[in-house]
C-alpha positions as a Markdown table, in Angstrom:
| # | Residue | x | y | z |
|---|---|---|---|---|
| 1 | Unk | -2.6 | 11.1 | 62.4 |
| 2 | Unk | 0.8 | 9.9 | 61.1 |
| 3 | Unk | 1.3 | 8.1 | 64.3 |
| 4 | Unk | -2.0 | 6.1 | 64.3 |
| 5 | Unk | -1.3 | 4.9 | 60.7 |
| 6 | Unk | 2.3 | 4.3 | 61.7 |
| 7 | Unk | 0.6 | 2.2 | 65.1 |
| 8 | Unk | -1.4 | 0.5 | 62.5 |
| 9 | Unk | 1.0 | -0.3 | 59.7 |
| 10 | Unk | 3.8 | -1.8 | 61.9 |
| 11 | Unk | 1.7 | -3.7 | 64.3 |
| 12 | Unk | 0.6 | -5.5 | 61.1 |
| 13 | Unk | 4.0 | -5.8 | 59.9 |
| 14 | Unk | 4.7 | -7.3 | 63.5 |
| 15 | Unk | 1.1 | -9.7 | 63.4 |
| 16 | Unk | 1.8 | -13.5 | 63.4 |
| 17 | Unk | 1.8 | -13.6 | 59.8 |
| 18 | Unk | 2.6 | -10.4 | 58.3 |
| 19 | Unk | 1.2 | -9.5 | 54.8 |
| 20 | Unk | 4.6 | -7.5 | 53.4 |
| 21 | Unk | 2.7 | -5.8 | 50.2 |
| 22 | Unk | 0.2 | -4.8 | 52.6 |
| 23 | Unk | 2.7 | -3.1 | 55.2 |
| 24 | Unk | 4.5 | -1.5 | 52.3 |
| 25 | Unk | 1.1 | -0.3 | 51.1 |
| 26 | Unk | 0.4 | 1.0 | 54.2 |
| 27 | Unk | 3.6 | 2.7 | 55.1 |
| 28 | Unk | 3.5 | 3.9 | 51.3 |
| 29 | Unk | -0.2 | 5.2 | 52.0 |
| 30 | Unk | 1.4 | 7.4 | 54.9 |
| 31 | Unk | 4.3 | 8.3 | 53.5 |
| 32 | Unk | 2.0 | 9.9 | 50.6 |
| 33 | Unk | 0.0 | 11.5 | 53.0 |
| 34 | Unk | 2.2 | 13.1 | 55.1 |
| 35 | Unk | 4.0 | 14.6 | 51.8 |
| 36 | Unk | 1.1 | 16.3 | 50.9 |
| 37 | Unk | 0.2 | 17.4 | 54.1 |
| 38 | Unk | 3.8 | 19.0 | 55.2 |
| 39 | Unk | 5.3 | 19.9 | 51.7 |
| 40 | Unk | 4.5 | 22.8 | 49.8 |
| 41 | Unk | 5.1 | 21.5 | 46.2 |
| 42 | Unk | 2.7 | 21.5 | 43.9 |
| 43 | Unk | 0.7 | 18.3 | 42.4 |
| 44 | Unk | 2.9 | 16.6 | 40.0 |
| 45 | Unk | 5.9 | 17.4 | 42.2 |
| 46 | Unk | 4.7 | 15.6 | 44.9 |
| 47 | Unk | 3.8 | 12.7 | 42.3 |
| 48 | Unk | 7.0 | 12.5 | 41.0 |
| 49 | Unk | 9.0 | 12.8 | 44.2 |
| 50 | Unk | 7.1 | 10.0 | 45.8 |
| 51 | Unk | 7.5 | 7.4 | 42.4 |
| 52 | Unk | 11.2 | 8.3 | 43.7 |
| 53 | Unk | 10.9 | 7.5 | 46.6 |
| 54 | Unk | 8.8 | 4.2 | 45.6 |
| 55 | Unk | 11.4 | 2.6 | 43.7 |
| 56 | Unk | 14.2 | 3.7 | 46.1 |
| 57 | Unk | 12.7 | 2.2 | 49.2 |
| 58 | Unk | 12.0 | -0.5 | 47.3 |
| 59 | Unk | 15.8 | -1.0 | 47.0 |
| 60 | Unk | 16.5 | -0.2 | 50.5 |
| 61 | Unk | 14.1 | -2.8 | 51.9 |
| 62 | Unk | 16.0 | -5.4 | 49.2 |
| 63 | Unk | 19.1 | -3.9 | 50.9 |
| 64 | Unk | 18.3 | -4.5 | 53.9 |
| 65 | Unk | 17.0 | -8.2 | 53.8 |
| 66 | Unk | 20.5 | -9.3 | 52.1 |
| 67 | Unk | 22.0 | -7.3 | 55.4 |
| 68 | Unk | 20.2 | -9.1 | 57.8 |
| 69 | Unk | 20.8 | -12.4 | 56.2 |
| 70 | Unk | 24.7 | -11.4 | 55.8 |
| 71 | Unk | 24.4 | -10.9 | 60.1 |
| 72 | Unk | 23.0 | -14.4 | 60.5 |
| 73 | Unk | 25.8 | -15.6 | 58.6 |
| 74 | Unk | 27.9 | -13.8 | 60.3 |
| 75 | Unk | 26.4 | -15.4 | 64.1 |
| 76 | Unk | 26.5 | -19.2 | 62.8 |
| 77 | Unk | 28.9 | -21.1 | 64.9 |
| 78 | Unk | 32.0 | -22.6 | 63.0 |
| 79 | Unk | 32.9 | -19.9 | 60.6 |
| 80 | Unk | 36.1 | -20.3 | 58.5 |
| 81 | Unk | 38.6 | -18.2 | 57.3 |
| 82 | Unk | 37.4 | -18.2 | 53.5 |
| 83 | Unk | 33.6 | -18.2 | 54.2 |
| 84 | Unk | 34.6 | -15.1 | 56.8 |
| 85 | Unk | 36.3 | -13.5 | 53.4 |
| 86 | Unk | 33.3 | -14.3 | 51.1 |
| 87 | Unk | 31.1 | -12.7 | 53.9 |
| 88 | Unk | 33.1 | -9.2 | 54.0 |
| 89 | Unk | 32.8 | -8.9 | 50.5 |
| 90 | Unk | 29.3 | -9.4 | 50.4 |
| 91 | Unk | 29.1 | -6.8 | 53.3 |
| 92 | Unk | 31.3 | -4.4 | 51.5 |
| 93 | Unk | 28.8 | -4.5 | 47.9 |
| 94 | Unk | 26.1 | -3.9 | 50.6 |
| 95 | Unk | 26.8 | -1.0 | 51.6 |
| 96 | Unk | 28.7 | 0.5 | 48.5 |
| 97 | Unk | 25.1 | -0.6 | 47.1 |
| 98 | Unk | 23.5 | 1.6 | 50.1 |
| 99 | Unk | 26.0 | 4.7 | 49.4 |
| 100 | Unk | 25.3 | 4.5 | 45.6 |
| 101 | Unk | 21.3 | 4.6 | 46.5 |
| 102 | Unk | 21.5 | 7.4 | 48.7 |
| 103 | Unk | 23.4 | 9.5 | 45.9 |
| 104 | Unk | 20.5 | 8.3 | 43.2 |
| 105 | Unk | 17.9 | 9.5 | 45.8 |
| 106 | Unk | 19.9 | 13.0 | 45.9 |
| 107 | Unk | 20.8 | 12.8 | 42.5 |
| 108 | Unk | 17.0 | 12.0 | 41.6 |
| 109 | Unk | 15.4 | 14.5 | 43.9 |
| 110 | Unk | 17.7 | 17.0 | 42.4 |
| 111 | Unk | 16.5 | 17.0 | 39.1 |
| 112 | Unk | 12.7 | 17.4 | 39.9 |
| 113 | Unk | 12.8 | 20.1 | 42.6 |
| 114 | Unk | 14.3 | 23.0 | 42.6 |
| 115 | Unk | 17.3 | 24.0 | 45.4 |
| 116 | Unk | 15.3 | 25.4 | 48.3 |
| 117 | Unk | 12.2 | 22.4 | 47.6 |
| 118 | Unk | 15.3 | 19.8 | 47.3 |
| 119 | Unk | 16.5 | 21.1 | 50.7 |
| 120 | Unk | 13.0 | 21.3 | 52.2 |
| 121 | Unk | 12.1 | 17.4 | 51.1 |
| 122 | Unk | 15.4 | 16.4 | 52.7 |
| 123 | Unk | 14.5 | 17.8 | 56.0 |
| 124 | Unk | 11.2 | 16.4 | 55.5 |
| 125 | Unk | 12.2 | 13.0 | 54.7 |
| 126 | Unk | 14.8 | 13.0 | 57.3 |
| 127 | Unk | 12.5 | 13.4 | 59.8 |
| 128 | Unk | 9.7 | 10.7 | 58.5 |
| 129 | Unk | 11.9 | 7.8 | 58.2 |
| 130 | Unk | 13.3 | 9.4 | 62.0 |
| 131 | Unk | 9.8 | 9.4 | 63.2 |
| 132 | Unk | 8.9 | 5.6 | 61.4 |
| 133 | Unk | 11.9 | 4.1 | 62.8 |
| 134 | Unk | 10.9 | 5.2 | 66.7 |
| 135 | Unk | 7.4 | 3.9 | 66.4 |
| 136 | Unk | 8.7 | 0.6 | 64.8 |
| 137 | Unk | 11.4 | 0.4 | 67.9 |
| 138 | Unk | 8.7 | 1.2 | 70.6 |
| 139 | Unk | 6.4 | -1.4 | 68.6 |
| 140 | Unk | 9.1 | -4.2 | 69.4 |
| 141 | Unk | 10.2 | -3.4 | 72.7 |
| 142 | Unk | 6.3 | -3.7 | 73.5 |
| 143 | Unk | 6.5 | -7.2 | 72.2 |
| 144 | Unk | 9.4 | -8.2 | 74.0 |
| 145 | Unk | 8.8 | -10.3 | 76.6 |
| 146 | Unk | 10.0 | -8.1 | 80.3 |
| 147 | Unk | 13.5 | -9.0 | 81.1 |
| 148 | Unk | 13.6 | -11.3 | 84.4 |
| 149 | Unk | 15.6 | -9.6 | 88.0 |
| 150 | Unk | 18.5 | -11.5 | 88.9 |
């Protein structure tokens, strides 16, 4: 199931004109689904674990939009010295920004679940963002266009 609504929610993301609230609704939707359906914690556990996790992707996909307009910086033809400085510190509050969100998640997890449910989510969660990320990669190499024999 998770990989049809995966299919589904990225294939939008990828359509023409993609509808971002909607893919994060979707992909949200999912992510809610598969929680409930793989973790053994009880109702308001799994509510308050995935309003974490609401606001913390949240910040991630901010994160990672500043990140990939930092890299076209970076690729622009004719860089100088100074804007090259400016852009390395901008990197560097990037990820510091990254680090400090993946010790909230931790940090935030913590206090809701106990130990052995806190190590249980993580393995969980490392696996759906694992599982996400190699739909969304097979989802774009399908779009590519085939690369030409020389």
């Amino acid at each position: 199931m998770i990989t049809q609504l995966i299919l589904f929610a990225t294939t939008s993301f990828w359509a023409q004109a993609p509808d971002r609230a909607q893919v994060k609704d979707t992909l949200r939707f999912i992510r809610l689904a598969e929680t409930r359906k793989q973790l053994s914690f009880n109702e308001e556990k799994l509510l308050k674990v995935n309003e974490i996790l609401d606001e913390i992707e949240d910040r991630r996909i901010d994160l990672g939009q500043r990140e990939r307009q930092l890299k076209k910086q970076v690729a622009r033809p004719g860089l100088t010295e100074q804007k090259a400085v400016e852009l390395l510190q901008s990197f560097r509050q990037m990820k510091q920004e990254q680090a400090e969100l993946d010790l909230l998640l931790f940090d935030r997890i913590q206090a809701v679940l106990n130990p052995l449910e806190t190590i249980e989510f993580f393995g969980f969660y490392a696996d759906f963002k694992r599982q996400l990320a190699k739909r969304v990669n097979m989802l774009r190499q399908r779009e590519r266009p085939p690369k030409r024999r020389r």
